[in-house]
N, C-alpha and C positions, 0 to 999 in steps of 0.2 A: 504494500500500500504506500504510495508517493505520499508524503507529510514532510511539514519544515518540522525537525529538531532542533529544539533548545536545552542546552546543559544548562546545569543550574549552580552546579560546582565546579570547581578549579583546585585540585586535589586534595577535594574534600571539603574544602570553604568557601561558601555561599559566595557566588558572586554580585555585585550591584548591579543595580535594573537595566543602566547601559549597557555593560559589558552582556548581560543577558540579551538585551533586546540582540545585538549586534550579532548572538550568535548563532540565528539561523542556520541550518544545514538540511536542503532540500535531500531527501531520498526513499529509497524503498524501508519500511522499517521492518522489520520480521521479529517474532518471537520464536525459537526454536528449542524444542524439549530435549532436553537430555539427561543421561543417570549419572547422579553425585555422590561420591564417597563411596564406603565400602559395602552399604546396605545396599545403594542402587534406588534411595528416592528419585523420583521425578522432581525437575524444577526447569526451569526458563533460562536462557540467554538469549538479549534484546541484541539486536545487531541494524547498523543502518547503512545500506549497499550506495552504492552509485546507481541510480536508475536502469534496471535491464543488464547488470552484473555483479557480479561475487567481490566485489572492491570497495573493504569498509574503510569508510569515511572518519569514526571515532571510534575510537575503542571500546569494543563490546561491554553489556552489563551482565553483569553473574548472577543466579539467582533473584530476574529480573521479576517485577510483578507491575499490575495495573493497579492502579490504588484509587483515582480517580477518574472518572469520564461526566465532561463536562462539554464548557465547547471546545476542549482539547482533551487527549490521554494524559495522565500522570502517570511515567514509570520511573519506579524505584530500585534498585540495586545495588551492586558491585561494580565499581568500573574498573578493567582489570588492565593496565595500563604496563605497556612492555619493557624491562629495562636491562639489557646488557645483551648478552647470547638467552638463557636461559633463565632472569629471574623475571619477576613479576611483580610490580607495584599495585595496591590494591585501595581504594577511596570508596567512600561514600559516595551516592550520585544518583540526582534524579535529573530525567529527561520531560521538558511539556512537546509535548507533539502534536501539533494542526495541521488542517487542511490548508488555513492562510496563514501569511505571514502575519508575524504579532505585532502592531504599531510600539513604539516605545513607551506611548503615553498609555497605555494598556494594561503595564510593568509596574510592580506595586512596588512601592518604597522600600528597600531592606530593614528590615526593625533590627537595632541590637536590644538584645536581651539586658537589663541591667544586671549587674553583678554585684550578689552580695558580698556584705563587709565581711560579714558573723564566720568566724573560726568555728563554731559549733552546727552550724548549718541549719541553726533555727535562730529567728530573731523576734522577739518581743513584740514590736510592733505589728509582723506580720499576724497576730494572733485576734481572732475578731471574735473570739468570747469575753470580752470586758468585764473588768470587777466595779 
């Protein structure tokens, strides 16, 4: 199925709505089943060809899933990303994939998370049963 792909991460860390919008990649996307590990679960590898051949464009996801269907797919996974002869880098990574391309104004703001202070990983304040 021809869809623009958009990455969402950059080895591993969310990237901003520009860098997003900009990263369309027109192609065939496919999901392809195959057996993992020693039991031989079934699971998913998302892959995105070049239109009408076997020539991937970004590097495959592992143990890909659909998580959402909206007016685009949301796929989740493993991006398994190549490095030397034989090892393999491995990130977090989700794909939105449409029929059209996405305008940038479309692209929702990046939120950072605020980071708490608390060494104890609870904080007083956050606690909304009041005395």
């Amino acid at each position: 199925m021809l869809l623009f792909v958009y990455r969402l991460r950059y080895r591993g860390e969310r990237m901003g709505r520009i860098a997003m919008a900009n990263e369309g990649i027109p192609g065939d996307l496919r999901l392809e089943p195959y057996e993992s590990g020693r039991h031989g679960r079934p699971v998913n590898v998302a892959k995105l060809f070049r239109s009408g051949t076997r020539e991937e464009l970004i590097p495959s996801l592992d143990r890909a899933r659909i998580v959402r269907v909206r007016e685009a797919l949301l796929v989740v996974g493993i991006e398994q990303v190549p490095r030397g002869r034989k090892g393999v880098e491995q990130f977090r990574q989700a794909w939105v994939c449409a029929v059209q391309e996405i305008a940038l104004q479309r692209w929702p703001e990046l939120r950072q998370l605020p980071r708490t202070t608390s060494s104890t990983g609870f904080d007083p304040a956050d606690d909304d049963c009041g005395t």
